[in-house]
Short mmCIF file of the C-alpha atoms (twelve columns), coordinates in Angstrom:
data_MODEL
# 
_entry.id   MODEL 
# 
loop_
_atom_site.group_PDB 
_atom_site.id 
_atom_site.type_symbol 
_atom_site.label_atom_id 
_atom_site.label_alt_id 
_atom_site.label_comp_id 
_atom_site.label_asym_id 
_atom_site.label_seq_id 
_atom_site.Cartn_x 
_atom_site.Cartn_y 
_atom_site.Cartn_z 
_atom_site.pdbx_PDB_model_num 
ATOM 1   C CA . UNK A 1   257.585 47.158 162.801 1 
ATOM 2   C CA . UNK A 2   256.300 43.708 163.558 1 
ATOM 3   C CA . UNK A 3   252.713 42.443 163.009 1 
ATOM 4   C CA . UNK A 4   251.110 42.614 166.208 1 
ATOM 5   C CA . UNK A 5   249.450 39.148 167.192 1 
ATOM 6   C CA . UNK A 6   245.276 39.586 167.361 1 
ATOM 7   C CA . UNK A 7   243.661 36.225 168.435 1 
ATOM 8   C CA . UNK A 8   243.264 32.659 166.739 1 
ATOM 9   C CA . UNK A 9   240.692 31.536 164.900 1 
ATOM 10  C CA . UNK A 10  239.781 29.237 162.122 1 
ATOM 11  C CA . UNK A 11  238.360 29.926 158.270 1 
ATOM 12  C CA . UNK A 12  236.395 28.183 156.235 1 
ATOM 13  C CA . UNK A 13  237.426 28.517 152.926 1 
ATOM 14  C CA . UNK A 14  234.665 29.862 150.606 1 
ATOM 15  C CA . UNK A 15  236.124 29.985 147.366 1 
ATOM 16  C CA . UNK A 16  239.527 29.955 145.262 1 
ATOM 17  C CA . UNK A 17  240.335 32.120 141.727 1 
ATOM 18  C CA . UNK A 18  242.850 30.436 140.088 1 
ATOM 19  C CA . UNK A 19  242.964 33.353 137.963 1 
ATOM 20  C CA . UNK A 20  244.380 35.654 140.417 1 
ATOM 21  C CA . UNK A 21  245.343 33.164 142.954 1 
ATOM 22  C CA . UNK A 22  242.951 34.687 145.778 1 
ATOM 23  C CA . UNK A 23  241.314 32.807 148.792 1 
ATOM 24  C CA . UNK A 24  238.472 34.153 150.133 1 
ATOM 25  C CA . UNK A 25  237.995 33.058 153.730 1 
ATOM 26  C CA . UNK A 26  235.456 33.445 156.227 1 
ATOM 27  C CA . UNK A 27  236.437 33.950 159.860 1 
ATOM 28  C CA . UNK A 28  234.528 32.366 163.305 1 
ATOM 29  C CA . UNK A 29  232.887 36.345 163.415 1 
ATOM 30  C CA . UNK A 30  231.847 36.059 160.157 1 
ATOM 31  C CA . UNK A 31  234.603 38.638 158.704 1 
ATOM 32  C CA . UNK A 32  235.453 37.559 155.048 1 
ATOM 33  C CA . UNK A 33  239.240 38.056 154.127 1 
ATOM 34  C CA . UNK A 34  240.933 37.429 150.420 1 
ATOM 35  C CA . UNK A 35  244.769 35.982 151.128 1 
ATOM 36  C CA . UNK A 36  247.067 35.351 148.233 1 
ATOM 37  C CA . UNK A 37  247.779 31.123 147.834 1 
ATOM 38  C CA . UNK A 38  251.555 31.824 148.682 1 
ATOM 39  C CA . UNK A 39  250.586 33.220 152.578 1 
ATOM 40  C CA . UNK A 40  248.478 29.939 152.431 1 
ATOM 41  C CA . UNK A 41  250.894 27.564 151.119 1 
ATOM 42  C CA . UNK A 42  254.251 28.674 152.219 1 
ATOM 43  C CA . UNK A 43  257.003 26.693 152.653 1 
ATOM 44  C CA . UNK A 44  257.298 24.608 155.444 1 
ATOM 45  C CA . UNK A 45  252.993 24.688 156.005 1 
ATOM 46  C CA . UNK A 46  251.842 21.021 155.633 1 
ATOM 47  C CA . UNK A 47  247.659 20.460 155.084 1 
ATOM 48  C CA . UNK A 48  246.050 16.998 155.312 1 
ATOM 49  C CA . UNK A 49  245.796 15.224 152.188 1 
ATOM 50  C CA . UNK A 50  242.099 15.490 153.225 1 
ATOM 51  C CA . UNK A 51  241.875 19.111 153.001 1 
ATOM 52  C CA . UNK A 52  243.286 19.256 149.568 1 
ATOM 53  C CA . UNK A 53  241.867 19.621 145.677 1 
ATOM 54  C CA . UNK A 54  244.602 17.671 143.227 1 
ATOM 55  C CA . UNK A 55  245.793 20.265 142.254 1 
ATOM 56  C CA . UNK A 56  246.782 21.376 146.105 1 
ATOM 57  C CA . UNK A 57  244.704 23.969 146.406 1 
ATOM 58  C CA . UNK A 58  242.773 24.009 149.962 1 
ATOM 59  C CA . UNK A 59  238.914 22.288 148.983 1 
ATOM 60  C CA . UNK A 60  235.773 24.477 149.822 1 
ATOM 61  C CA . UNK A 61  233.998 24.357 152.932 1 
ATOM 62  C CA . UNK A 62  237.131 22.714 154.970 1 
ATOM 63  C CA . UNK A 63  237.608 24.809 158.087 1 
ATOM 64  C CA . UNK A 64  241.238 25.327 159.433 1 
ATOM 65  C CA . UNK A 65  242.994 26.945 162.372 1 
ATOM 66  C CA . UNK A 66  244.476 30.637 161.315 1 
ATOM 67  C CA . UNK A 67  246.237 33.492 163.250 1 
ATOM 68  C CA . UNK A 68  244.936 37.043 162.548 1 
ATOM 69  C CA . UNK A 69  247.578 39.673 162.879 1 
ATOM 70  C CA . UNK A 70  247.725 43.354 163.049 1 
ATOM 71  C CA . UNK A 71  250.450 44.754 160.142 1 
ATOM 72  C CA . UNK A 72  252.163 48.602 160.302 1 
ATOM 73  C CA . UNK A 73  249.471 49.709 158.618 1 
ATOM 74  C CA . UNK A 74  247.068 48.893 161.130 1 
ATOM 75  C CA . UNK A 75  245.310 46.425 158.220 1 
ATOM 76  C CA . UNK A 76  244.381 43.112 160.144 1 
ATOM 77  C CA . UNK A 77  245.834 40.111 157.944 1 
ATOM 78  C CA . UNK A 78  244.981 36.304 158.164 1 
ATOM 79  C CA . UNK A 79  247.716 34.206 158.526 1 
ATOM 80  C CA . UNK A 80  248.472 30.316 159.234 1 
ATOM 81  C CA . UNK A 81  250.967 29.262 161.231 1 
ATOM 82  C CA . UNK A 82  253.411 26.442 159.989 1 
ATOM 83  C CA . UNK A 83  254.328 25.435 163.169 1 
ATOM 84  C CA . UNK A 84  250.396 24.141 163.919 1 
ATOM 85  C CA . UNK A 85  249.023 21.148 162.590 1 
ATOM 86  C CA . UNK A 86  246.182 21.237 160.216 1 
ATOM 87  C CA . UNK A 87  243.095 19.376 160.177 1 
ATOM 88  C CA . UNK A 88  239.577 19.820 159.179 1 
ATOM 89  C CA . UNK A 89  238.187 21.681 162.190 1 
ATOM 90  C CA . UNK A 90  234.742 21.638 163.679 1 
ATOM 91  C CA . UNK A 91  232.800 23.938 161.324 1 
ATOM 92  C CA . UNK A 92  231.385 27.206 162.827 1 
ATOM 93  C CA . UNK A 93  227.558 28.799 161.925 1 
ATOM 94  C CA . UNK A 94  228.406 32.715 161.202 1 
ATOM 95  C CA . UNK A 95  225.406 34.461 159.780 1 
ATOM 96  C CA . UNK A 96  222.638 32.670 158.535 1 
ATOM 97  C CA . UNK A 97  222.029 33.784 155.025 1 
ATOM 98  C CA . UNK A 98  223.831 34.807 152.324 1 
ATOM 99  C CA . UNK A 99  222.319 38.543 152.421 1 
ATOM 100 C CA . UNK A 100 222.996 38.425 156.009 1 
ATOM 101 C CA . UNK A 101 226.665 38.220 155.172 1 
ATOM 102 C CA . UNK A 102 226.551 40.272 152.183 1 
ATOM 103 C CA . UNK A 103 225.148 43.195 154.486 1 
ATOM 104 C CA . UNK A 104 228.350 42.557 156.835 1 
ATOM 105 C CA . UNK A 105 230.659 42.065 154.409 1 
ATOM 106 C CA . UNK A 106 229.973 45.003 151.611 1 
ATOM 107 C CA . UNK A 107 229.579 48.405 153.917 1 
ATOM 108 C CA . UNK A 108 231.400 51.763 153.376 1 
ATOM 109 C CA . UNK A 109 233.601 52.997 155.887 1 
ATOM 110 C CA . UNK A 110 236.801 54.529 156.378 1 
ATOM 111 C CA . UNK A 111 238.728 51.759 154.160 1 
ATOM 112 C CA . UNK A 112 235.961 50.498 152.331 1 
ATOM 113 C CA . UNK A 113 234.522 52.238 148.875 1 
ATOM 114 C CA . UNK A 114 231.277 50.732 146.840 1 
ATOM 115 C CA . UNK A 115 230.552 51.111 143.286 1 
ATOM 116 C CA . UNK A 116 227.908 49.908 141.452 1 
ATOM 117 C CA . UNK A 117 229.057 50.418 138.236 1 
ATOM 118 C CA . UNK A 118 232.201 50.397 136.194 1 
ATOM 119 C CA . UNK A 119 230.578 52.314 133.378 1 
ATOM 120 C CA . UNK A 120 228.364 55.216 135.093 1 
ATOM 121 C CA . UNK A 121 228.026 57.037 138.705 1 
ATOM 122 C CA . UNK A 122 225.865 56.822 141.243 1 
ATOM 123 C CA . UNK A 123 224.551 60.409 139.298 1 
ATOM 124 C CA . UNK A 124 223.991 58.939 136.059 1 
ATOM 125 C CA . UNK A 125 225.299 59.508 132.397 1 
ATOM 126 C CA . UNK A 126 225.308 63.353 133.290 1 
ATOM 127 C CA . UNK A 127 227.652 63.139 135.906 1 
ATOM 128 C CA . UNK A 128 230.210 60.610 133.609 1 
ATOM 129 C CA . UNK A 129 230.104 63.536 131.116 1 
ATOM 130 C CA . UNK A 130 232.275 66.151 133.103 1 
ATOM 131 C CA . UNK A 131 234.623 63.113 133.981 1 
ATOM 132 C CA . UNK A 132 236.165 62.981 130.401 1 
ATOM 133 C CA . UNK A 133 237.655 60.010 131.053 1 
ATOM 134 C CA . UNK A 134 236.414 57.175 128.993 1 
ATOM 135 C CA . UNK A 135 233.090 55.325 129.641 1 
ATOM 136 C CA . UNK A 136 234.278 53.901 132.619 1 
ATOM 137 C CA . UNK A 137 234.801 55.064 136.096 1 
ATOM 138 C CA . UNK A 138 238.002 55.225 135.639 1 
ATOM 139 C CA . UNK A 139 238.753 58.845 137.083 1 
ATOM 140 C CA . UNK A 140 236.920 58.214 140.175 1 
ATOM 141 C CA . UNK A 141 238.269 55.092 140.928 1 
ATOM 142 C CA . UNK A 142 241.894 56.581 140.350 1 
ATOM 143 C CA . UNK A 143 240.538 59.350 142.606 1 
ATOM 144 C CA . UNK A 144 238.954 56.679 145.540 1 
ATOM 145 C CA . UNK A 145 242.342 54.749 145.131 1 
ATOM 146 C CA . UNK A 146 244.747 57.586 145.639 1 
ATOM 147 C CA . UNK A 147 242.538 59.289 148.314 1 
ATOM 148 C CA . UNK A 148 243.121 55.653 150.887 1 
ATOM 149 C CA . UNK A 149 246.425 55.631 149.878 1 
ATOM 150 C CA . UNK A 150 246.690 59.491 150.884 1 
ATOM 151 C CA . UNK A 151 244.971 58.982 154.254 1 
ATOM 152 C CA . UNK A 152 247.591 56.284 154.978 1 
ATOM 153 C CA . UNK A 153 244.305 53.701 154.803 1 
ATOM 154 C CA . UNK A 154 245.307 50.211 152.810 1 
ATOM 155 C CA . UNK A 155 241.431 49.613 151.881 1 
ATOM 156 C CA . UNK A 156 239.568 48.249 148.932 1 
ATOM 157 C CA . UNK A 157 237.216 49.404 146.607 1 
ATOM 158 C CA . UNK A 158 234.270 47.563 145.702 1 
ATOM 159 C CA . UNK A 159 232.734 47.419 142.276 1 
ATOM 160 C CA . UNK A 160 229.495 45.370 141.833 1 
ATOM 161 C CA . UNK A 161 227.991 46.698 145.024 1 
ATOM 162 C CA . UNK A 162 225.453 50.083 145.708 1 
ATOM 163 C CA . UNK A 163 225.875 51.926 147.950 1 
ATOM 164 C CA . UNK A 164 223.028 50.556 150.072 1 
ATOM 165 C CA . UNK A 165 225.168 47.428 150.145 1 
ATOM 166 C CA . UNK A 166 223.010 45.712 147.486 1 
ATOM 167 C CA . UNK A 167 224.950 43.189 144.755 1 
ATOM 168 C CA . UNK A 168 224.167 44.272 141.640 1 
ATOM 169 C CA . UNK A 169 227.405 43.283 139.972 1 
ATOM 170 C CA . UNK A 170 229.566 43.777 136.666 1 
ATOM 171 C CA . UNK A 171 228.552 40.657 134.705 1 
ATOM 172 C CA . UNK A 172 226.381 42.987 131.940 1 
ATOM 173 C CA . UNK A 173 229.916 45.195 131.539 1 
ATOM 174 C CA . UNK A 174 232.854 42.556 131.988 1 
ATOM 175 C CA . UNK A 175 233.344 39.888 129.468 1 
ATOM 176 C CA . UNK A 176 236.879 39.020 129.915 1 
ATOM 177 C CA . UNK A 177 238.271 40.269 133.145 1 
ATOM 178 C CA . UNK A 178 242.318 40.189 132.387 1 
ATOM 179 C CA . UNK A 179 241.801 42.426 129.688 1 
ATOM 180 C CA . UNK A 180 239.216 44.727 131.456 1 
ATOM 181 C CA . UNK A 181 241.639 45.255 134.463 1 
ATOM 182 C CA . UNK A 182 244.391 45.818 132.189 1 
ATOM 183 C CA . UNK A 183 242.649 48.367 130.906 1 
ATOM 184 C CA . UNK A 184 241.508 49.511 133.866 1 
ATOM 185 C CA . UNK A 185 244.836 49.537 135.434 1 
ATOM 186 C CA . UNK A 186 246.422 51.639 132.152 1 
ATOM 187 C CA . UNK A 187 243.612 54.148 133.018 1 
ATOM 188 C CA . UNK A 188 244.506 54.768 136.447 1 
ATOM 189 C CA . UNK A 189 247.985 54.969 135.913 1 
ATOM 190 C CA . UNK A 190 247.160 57.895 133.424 1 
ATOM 191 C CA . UNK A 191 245.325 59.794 136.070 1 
ATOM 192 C CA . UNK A 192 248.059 59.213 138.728 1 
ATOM 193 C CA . UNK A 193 251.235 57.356 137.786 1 
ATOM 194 C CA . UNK A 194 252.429 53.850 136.594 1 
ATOM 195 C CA . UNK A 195 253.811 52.706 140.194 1 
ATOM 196 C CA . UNK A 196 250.878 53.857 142.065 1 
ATOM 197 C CA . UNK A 197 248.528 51.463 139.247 1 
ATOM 198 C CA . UNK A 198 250.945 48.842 139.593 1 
ATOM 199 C CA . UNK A 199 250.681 48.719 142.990 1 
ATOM 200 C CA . UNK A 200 247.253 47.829 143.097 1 
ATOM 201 C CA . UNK A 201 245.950 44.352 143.554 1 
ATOM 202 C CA . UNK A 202 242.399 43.326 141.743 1 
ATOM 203 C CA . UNK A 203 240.353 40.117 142.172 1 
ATOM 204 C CA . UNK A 204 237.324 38.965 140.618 1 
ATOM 205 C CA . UNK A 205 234.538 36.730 142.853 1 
ATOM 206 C CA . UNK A 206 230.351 35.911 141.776 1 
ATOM 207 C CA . UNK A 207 228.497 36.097 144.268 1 
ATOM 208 C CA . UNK A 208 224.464 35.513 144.440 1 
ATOM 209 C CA . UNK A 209 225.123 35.200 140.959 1 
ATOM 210 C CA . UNK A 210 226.545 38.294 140.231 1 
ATOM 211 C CA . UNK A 211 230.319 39.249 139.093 1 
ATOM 212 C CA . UNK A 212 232.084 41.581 141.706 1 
ATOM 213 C CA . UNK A 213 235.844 43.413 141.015 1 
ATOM 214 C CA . UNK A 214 237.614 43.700 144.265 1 
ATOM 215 C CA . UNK A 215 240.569 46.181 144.106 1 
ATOM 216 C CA . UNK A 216 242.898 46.300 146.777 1 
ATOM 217 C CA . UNK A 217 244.846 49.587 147.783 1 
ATOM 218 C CA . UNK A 218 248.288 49.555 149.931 1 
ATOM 219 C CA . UNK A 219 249.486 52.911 151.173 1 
ATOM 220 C CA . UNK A 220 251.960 54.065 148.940 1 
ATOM 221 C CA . UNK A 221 254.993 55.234 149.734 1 
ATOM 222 C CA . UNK A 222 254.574 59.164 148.404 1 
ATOM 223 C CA . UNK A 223 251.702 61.144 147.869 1 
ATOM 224 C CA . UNK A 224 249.372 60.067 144.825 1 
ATOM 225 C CA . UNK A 225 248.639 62.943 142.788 1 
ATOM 226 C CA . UNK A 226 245.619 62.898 140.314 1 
ATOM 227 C CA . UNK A 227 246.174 64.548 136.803 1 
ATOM 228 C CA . UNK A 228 249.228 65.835 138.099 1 
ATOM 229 C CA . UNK A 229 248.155 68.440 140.529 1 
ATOM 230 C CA . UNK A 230 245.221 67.154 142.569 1 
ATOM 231 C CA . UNK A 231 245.540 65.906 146.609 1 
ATOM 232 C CA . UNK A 232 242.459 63.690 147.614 1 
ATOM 233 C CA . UNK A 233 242.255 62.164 150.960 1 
ATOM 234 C CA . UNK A 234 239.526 59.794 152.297 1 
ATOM 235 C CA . UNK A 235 237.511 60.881 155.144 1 
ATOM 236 C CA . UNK A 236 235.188 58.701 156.562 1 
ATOM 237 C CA . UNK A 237 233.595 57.462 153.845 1 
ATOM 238 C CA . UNK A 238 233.660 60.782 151.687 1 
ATOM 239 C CA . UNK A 239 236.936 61.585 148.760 1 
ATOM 240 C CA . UNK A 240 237.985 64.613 149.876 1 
ATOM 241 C CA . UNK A 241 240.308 67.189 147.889 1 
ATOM 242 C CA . UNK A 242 242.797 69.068 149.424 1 
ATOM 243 C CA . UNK A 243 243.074 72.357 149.351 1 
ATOM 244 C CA . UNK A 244 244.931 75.598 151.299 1 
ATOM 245 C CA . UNK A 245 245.895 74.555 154.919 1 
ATOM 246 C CA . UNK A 246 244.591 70.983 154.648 1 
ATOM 247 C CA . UNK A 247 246.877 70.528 151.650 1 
ATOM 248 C CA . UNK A 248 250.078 71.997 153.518 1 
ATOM 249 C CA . UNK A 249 248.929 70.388 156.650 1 
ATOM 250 C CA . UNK A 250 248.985 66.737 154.619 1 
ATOM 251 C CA . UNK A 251 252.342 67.421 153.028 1 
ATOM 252 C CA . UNK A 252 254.111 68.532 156.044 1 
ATOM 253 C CA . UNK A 253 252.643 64.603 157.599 1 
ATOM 254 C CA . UNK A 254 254.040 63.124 154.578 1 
ATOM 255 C CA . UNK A 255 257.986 64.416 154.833 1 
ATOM 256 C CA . UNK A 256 257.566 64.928 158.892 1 
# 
């Protein structure tokens, strides 16, 4: 299926990681949206020399036209359109404040998960002890990750965030960020399987100051199981596991 054509806009770019080669742009409603440099730069797209860093990357702060379209999923993308012409449009005035735009951009819901921590729970060191899985989250984010996937939801889980949508960030537990979501990634493929960790996308931004991981979750083809045996779905905002008629119910969606 198609994407399905949502409105035009324009972005303002707010930041670029060459590390991972992530934009993070800000829409005219103030929605913030992370696009890989390829959907940015394809082929035939031609920016202004005016809008461009050296190195052609787009510069921070320039504001361009952009397409936002609906894919199979039902995931809204951002998109440019090569046929357009670019140019530094006028610049819009979203929210106000940064916190202001923090509280609209970091909020659970249905395809949305916040962490604070990579190395404890929201229930403390207690808690991390029945997880038996390292020091790190690594279990529950495996669990999170598999539970979107499961509900057919391509969402993202937040780490650096409560979950009263304050930034409290990694910085204190991340000193190298390749390695750490290597590690990461090698630790959620143990608790489900190699292509389902593979398949997962993570990006690194600071913001107020403060490191946040940003791990992005497509819906996998199959059903992710957990240590082998274990359904979880996301509900809402809650990781669910399935059990008895849920669990048949889910299966029977999957092969239908």
């Amino acid at each position: 299926m198609k994407s399905i054509f949502l409105k035009e806009t324009t972005a303002v770019v707010k930041s670029y990681n060459d590390a991972d080669g992530m934009y993070e742009l800000q829409i005219a409603d103030g929605t913030l949206f992370r696009v890989p440099k390829n959907i940015l730069h394809f082929g035939s797209v031609q920016f202004p020399a005016a809008l461009l860093e050296r190195d052609g990357t787009l510069k921070v702060g320039k504001t361009i036209k952009v397409q936002i379209r609906q894919d199979r999923n039902c995931v809204d993308r951002l998109f440019v359109n090569a046929a357009q012409c670019y140019w530094d449009a006028p610049t819009f005035h979203a929210n106000t404040t940064s916190q202001q735009v923090g509280k609209k951009k970091y909020v659970e819901s249905l395809n949305v998960e916040l962490k604070s921590s990579f190395l404890h729970t929201a229930m403390g060191k207690k808690q991390d002890e029945t997880l038996k899985v390292s020091t790190k989250q690594s279990l529950v984010i495996a669990r999170e990750a598999s539970a979107m996937s499961n509900a057919r939801v391509a969402g993202k889980i937040i780490v650096g965030v409560d979950d009263q949508s304050r930034i409290v960030g990694v910085e204190d537990e991340v000193d190298d960020t390749v390695k750490f979501q290597s590690v990461l990634r090698n630790d959620i493929a143990v608790c489900t399987s190699w292509a389902f960790a593979e398949s997962l996308t993570f990006g690194w931004i600071t913001e107020e100051g403060h490191l946040i991981c940003i791990i992005d979750i497509p819906v996998f083809p199959r059903i992710v199981l957990v240590k082998g045996c274990e359904v979880w779905k996301r509900v809402d905002t809650d990781c669910v596991q399935l059990k008895g008629d849920h669990l048949i119910e889910t299966i029977k969606n999957w092969v239908a």
